[in-house]
C-alpha positions in Angstrom: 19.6 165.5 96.7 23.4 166.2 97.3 25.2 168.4 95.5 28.9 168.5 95.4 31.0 171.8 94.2 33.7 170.3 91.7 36.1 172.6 89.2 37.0 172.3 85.8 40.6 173.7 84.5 39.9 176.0 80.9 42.3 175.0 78.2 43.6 178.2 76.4 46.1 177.8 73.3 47.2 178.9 70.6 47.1 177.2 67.0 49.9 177.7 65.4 50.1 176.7 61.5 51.7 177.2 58.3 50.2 179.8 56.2 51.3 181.4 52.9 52.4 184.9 55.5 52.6 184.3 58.9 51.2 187.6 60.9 54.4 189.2 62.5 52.8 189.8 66.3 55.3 192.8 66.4 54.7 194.6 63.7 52.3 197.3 64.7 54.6 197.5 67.8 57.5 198.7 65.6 55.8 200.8 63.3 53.9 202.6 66.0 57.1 203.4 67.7 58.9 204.6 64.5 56.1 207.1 63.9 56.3 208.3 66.9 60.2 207.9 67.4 61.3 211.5 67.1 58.9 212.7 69.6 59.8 211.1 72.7 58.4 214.2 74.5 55.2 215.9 74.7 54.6 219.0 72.7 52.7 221.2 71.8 50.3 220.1 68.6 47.6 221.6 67.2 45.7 222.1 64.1 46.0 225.2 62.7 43.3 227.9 61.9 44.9 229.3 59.3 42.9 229.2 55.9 39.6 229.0 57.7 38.4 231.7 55.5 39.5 229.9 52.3 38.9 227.0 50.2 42.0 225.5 48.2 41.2 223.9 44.9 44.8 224.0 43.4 48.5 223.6 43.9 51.2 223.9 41.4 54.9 223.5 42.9 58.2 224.2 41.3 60.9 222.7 43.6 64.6 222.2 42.8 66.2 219.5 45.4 69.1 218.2 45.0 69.3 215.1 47.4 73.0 215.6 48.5 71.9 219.0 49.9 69.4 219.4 52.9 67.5 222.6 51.3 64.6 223.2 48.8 64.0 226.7 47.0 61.0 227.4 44.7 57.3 228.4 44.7 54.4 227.3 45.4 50.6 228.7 43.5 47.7 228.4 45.5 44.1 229.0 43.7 41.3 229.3 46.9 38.0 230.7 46.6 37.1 233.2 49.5 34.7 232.0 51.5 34.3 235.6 52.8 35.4 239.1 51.9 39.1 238.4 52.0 41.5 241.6 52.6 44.4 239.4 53.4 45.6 235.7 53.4 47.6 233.4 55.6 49.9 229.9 54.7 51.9 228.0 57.3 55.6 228.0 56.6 57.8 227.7 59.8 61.6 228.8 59.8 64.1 228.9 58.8 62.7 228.6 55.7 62.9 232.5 54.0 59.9 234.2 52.1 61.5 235.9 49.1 58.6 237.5 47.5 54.9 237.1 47.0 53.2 237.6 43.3 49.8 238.1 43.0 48.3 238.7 39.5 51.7 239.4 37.6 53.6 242.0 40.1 55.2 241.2 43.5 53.4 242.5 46.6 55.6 244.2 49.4 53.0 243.8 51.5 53.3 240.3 53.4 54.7 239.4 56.9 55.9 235.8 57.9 56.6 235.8 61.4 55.6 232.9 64.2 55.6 230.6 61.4 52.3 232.1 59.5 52.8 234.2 56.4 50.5 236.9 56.1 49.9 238.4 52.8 47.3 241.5 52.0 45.9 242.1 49.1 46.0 245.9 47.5 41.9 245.4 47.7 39.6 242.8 49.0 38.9 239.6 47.1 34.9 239.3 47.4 33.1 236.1 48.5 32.9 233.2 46.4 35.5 234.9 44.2 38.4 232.8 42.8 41.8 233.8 42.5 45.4 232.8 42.9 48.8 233.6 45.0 52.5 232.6 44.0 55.1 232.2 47.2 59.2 232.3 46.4 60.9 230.6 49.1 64.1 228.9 50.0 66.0 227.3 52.6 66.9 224.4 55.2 64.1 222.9 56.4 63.6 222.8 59.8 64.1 219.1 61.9 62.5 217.3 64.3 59.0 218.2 63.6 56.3 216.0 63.1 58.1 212.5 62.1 60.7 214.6 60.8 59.6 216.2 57.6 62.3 217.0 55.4 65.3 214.3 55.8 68.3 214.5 53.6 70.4 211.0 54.2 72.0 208.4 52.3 71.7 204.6 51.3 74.4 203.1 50.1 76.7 205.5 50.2 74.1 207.6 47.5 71.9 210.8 48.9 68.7 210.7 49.5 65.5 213.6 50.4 62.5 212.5 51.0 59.1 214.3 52.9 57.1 212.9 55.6 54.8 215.8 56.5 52.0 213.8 59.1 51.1 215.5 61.2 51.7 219.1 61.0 55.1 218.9 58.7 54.0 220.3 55.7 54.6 223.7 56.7 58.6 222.7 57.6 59.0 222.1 53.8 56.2 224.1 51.7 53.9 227.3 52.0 51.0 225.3 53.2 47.4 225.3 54.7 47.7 222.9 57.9 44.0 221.4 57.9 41.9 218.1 57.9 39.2 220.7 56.6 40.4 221.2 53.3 41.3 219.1 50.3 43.2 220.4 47.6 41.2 218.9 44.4 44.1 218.6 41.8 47.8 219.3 42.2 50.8 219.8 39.9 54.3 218.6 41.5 57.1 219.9 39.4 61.2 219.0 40.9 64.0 219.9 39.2 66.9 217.8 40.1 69.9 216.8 38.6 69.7 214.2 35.9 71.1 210.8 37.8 68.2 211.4 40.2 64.4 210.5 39.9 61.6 211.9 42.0 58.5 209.9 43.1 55.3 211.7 44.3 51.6 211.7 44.4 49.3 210.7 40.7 50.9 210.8 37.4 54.4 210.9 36.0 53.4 213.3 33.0 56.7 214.4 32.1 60.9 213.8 32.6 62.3 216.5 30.7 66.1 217.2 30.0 67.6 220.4 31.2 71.1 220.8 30.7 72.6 219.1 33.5 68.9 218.5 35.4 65.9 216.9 34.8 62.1 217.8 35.4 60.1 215.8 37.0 56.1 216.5 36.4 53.8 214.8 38.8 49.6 215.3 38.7 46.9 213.9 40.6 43.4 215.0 39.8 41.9 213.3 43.5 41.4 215.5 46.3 44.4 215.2 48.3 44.8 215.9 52.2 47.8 218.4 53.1 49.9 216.1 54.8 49.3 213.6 51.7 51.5 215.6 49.3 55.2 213.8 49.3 58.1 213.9 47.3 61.1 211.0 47.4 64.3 211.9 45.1 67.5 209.5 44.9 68.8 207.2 42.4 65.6 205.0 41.9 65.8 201.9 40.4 61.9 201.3 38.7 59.8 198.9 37.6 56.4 198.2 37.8 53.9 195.3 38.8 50.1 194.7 37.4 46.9 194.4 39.1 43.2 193.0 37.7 40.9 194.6 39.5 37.1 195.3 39.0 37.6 198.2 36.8 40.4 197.2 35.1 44.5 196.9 35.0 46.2 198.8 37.5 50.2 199.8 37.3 52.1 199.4 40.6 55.0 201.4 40.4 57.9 200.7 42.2 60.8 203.4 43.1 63.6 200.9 45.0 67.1 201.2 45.7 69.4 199.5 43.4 71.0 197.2 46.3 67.2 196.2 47.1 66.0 195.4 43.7 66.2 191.7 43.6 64.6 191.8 47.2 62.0 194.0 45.9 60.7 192.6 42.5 60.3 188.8 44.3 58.1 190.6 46.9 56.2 193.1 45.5 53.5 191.1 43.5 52.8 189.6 46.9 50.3 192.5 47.4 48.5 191.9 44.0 46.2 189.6 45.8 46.0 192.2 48.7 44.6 195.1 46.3 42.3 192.8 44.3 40.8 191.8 48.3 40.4 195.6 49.2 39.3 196.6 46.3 36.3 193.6 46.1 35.5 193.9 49.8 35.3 197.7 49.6 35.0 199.1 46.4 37.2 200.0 43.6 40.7 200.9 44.0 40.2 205.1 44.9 42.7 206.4 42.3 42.2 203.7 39.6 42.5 206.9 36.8 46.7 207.0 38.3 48.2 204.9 39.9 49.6 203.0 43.1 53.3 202.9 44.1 56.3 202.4 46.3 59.1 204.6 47.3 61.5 203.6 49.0 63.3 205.9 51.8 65.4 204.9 54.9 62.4 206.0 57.8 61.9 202.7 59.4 58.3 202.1 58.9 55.8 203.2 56.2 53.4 206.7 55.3 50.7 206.3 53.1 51.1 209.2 50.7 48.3 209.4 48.2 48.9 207.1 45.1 52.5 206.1 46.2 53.5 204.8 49.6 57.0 205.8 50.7 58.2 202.7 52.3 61.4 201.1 54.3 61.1 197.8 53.1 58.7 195.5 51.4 57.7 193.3 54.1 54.1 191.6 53.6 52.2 193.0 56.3 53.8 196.4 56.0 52.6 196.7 52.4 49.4 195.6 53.2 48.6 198.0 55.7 49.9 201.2 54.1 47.9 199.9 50.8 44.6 199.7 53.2 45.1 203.3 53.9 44.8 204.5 50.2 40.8 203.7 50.9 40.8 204.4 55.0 43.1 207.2 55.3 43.3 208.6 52.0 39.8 208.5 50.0 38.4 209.0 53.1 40.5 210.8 55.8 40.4 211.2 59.4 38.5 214.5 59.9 41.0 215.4 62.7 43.5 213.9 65.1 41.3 212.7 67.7 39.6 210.5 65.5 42.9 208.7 63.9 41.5 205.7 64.4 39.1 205.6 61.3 42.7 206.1 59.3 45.1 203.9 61.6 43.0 200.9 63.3 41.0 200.4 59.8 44.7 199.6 58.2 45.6 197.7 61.0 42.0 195.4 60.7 42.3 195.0 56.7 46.1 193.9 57.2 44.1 191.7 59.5 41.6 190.5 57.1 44.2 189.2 54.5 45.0 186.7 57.0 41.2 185.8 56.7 40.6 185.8 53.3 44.2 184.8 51.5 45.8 182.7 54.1 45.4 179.8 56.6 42.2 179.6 59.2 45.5 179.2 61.5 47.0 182.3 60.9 43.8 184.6 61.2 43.0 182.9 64.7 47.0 184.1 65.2 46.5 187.7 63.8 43.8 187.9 66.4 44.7 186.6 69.3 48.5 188.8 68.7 46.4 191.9 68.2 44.1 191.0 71.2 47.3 190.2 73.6 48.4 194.0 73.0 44.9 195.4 73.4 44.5 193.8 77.0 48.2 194.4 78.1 47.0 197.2 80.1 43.7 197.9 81.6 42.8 201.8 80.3 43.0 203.9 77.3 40.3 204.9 74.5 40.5 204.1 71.0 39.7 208.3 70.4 42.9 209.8 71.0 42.6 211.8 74.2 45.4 213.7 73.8 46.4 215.4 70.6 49.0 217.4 72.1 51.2 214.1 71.7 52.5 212.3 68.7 53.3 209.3 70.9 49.4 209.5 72.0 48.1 210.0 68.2 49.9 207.3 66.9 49.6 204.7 70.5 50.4 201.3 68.7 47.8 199.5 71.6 45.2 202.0 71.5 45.1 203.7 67.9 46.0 201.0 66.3 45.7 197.1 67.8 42.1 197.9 70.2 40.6 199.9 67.3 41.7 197.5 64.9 39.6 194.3 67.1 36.8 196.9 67.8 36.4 196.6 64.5 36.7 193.4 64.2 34.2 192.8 67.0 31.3 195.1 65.0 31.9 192.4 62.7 31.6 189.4 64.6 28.4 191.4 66.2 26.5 192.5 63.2 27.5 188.9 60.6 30.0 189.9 57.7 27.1 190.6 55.9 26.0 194.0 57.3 29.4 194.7 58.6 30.8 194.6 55.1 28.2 196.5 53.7 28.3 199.3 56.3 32.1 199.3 55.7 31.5 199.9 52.0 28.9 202.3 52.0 31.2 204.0 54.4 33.7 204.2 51.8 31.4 205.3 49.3 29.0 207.8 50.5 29.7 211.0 48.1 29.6 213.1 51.4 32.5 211.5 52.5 34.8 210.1 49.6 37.7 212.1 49.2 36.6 213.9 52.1 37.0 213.8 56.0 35.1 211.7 58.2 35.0 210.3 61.6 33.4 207.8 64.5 29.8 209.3 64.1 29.5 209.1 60.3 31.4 205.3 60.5 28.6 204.5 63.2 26.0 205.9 61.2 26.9 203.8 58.0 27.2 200.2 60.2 23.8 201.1 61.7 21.8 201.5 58.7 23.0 198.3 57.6 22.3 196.5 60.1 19.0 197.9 61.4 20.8 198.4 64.7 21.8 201.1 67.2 25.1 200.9 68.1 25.4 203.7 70.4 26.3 201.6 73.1 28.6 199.5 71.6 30.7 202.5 70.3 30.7 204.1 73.6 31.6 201.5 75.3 34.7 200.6 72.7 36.0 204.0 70.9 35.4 206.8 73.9 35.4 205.0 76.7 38.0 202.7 78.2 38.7 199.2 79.2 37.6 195.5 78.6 35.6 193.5 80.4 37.4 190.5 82.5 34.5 187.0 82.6 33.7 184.6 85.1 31.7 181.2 83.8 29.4 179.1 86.3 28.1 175.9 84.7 25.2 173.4 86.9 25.4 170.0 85.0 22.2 167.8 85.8 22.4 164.2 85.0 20.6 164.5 82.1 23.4 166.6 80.3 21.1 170.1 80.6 23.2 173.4 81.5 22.7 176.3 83.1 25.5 178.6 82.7 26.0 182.4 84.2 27.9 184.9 82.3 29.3 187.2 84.8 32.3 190.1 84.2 33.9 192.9 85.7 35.1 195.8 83.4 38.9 197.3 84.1 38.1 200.6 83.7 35.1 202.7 85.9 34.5 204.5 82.8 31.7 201.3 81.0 29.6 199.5 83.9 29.1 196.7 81.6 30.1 195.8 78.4 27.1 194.0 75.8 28.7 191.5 73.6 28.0 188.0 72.2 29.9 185.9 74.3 31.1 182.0 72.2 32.1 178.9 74.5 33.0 176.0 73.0 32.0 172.6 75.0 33.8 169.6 74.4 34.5 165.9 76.1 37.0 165.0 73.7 35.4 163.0 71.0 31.8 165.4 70.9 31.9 169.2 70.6 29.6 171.8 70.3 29.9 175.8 70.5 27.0 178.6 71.1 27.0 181.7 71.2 25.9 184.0 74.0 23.9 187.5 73.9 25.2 188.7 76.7 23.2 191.8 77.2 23.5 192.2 81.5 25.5 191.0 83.6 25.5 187.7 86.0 23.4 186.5 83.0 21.7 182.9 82.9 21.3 180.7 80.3 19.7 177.1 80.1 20.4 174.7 77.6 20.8 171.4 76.4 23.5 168.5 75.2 23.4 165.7 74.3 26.8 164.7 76.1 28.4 165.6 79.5 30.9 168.0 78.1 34.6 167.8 80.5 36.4 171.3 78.9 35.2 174.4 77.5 36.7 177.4 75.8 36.2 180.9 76.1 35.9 182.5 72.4 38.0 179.8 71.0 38.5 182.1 67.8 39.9 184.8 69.8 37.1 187.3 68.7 37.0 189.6 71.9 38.5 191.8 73.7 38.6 190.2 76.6 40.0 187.7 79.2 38.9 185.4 81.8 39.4 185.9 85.9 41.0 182.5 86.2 41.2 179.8 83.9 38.5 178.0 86.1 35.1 177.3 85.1 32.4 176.0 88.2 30.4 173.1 88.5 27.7 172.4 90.3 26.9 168.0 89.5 24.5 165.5 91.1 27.7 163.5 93.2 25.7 159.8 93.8 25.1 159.9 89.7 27.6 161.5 88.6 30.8 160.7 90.8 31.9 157.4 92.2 34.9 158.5 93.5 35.5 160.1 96.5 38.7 161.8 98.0 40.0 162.9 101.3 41.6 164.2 103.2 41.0 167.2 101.7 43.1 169.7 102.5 45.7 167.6 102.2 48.8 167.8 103.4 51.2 164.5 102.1 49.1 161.5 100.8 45.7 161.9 99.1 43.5 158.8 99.2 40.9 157.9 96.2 38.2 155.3 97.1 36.9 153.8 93.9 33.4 151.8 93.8 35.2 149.0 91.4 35.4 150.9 88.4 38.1 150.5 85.3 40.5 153.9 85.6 42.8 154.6 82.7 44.7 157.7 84.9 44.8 159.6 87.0 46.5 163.2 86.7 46.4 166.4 88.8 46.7 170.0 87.2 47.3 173.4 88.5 44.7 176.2 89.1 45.6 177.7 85.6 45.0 174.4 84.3 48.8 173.1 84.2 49.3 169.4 84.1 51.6 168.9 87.5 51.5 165.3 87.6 50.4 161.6 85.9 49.9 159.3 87.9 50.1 155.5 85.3 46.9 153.7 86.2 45.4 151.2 84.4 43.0 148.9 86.5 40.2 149.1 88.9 40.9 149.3 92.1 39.3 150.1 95.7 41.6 152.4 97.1 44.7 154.1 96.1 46.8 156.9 97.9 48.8 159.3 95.8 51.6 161.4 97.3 51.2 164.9 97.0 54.4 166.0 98.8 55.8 167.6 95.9 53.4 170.1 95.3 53.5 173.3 96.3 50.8 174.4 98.8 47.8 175.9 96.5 44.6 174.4 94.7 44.6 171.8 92.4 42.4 169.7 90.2 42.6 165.9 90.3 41.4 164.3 87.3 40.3 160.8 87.1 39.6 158.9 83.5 37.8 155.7 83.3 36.5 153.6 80.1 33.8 156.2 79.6 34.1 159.6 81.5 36.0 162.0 83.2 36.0 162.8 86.9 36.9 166.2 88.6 37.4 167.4 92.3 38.9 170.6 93.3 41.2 170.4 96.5 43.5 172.3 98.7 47.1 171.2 99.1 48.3 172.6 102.5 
């Protein structure tokens, strides 16, 4: 029997639709960039090991800042327990801020060094392991700029002065005598600030006290949740406040908003737009991590957000901002990336439950345009890992593609892998597990969780996704017999050398118009075969018409192999062509006639609307190339590839 090689043009759009918040598609764009924006060169980062032979269970700071001047001056008590015979101690501070004397157990000690940014204090005898005790540091000065996302700002809005702290990374140490680590978690901290009295200060847990003093007031700030260094923040202008309400599983939650005056209107109509956000997370995930304190805004002038435990300093109150700095408080901030390679588990989980308000509180329409946005950066170039590579760069750590938009579809296609079911609840038990809550944690102990719920091993998949690089790029071959079975072959070719193949299940959606139907695909090896059945002769199909891969097609052509004396009455010629194009017809009706592109373009119509024996159409127009010609009678459609010369 004769077989006859015809092509079929892929239709790829985008549906866009109303929804209650449309997804921005350059949002994580612009926030990447400003968190990376004063470090447009590569230096020099790197945990430090200072406190390795410590554990820090308390904090109490006594800061006076006065927003119209860029200093600070204080102390700062640590209590650690020595996790070995400790004869001395070390805190990172970097200058120029100036040590101006040490107290340990009532009386100043003379002996303490701070030099290359370390403070070095030894004790008159060694504190024995497992022993507790505690160390004041006096210090004062300008903080340093330009490190991490610059950690210590003094500015203005409105004409009024304004201080706030943004210490991620490493910045901690450019403000406060600190221990620089994703090891350690203080348990409780007291934030005292001194300031004068037409000033409030935000920061981390509890307001416990305002207290009046003379010209100043006191500020007394406590959370009783482990809290990461880099965590610890304090915001201090002329606040206007107020506060929003949330219902959540166990119980009322206060929202409580620091704003600008100028931005209060602005603020209070936005604001309870992320009441249905928290009462999402907080069902999907499990209950709000600091539901004993609070959550909150502060507003500051950085142009992005930073998820600072309990209170989110933030530039403005934009939807999907808010909902992504919220998302950290349980991937981030209960449970914290366990060190910069592995920002991911903080940054792409934001990014996916940002996503996933688009899934669960708006339109259909705009999740399928969350996705396909966060797919379009993922693919827009052809290497990088989801694990940061590089830690030595801020621009690397916080890669708005990589870190953020891949990671944050990885995720989202573990889910569309394992069902929401057992994704949800590996994501929950994740969040959960008393070995990790309030701890650190990273890839392995994320993998671990999704694969005992879903009886799977995912070694591959997170191999292939988070440390290794690329996407795969699919080619689709489809044999039509007259009897409407398929065979289709599932065939890529990965961008990157570093994944041979990449195992996903792959949907196609067949449709002629009036019938459709769409399967999914294990596609487990490549050049894969499947054989099926329709029960109609489908004439376009769609590659993951929801937009739940990474991934992209060759071309936007999808080959057929068709019976031609059952399945074709029409033939054509010359073909290549170079002018006219002639269509022989066996008598039937034809409703028109139309010719598209390679990419599937429509380049011309052609009115019909009769039967006919022949008919030449003039092709002159076209460039020279390959195109489809498309012929529609009463009851089917009719494709043949050709060559325009």
């Amino acid at each position: 029997m004769k077989k006859t090689l015809y092509t079929l043009a892929l239709s790829f759009f985008v549906m866009i639709g109303f929804a209650q918040h449309l997804p921005d598609k350059n949002f994580i764009a612009n926030i990447s960039k400003m968190e990376a924006k004063n470090q447009e060169k590569l230096f020099k980062l790197s945990e430090s090991k200072t406190g390795e032979n410590y554990d820090l269970y308390y904090h109490r700071m006594n800061w006076f800042v006065n927003p119209a001047v860029d200093s600070i001056r204080g102390s700062v008590t640590s209590y650690f327990t020595a996790l070995t015979q400790l004869n001395s101690i070390q805190f990172n501070l970097n200058s120029p801020l100036v040590v101006q004397s040490v107290k340990y157990h009532g009386s100043n000690l003379a002996t303490y060094t701070h030099a290359s940014n370390i403070i070095t204090i030894t004790f008159p005898s060694a504190i024995p392991i497992n022993q507790k005790d505690s160390i004041t540091i006096y210090y004062n000065g300008a903080p340093p700029q330009g490190s991490g996302f610059g950690s210590f700002i003094q500015d203005v809005h409105n004409g009024d002065p304004i201080i706030w702290t943004l210490s991620e990374p490493f910045g901690a140490a450019d403000w406060w005598p600190c221990k620089n680590s994703l090891k350690d978690k203080i348990d409780s901290v007291d934030v005292f600030v001194t300031t004068p009295s037409q000033y409030r200060v935000g920061s981390n847990g509890i307001l416990k006290s305002e207290t009046v003093a003379g010209s100043n007031k006191i500020f007394h700030w406590k959370t009783k949740y482990p809290i990461a260094t880099y965590l610890i923040a304090i915001a201090v202008t002329n606040y206007s406040v107020y506060s929003d309400y949330a219902s959540l599983q166990s119980g009322t939650l206060e929202i409580l908003n620091y704003v600008f005056p100028e931005t209060l209107t602005t603020a209070q109509s936005s604001t309870p737009n992320l009441i249905p956000v928290m009462q999402l997370y907080d069902s999907l995930f499990s209950d709000y991590p600091y539901m004993n304190e609070k959550y909150g805004h502060a507003q500051f002038n950085w142009g992005g957000g930073m998820e600072h435990q309990t209170m989110t300093f933030l530039v403005d109150f934009g939807y999907d901002l808010m909902a992504h700095e919220l998302g950290h408080q349980w991937f981030g901030d209960k449970v914290t990336c366990s060190s910069w390679h592995e920002i991911w588990v903080n940054e792409s989980f934001a990014t996916f439950l940002n996503g996933l308000c688009y899934k669960f509180l708006n339109t259909p329409s705009s999740w399928r345009d969350w996705k396909y946005n966060t797919i379009q950066s993922a693919i827009s170039a052809p290497d990088g890992s989801v694990w940061c590579d590089d830690t030595t760069s801020v621009n690397r750590i916080f890669d708005g593609r990589l870190s953020y938009n891949k990671g944050a579809m990885v995720l989202n296609m573990l889910r569309w892998k394992l069902g929401d079911s057992a994704f949800f609840a590996g994501m929950k038990s994740y969040i959960t597990d008393p070995l990790l809550a309030y701890k650190f944690a990273g890839t392995q102990q994320f993998k671990a969780h999704e694969e005992l719920a879903s009886g799977l091993n995912l070694t591959s998949f997170f191999n292939e996704w988070i440390y290794n690089q690329g996407y795969p790029v699919y080619t689709l071959h489809s044999t039509f017999s007259a009897d409407s079975s398929v065979n289709l072959v599932i065939s890529q070719a990965p961008t990157h050398p570093s994944v041979t193949f990449f195992e996903l299940p792959v949907q196609i959606k067949f449709t002629n118009g009036v019938k459709d139907t769409t399967m999914v695909f294990d596609n487990t090896t490549n050049n894969q075969s499947f054989s099926f059945h329709l029960n109609f002769r489908p004439t376009s199909l769609f590659f993951d018409p929801e937009y739940e891969l990474i991934a992209v097609l060759d071309t936007n052509i999808i080959t057929f192999n068709v019976d031609d004396a059952k399945v074709n009455p029409f033939s054509i010629s010359p073909n290549p062509v170079t002018d006219f194009l002639s269509i022989n017809n066996n008598n039937l009706f034809v409703k028109g006639i139309e010719v598209y592109d390679i990419n599937g373009r429509k380049q011309k119509v052609i009115a019909v609307n009769e039967s006919f024996r022949h008919k030449s159409i003039d092709l002159t127009d076209l460039k020279a190339g390959t195109y489809i010609i498309k012929i529609t009678t009463q009851d089917n459609n009719f494709m043949k590839k050709i060559v325009k010369l």
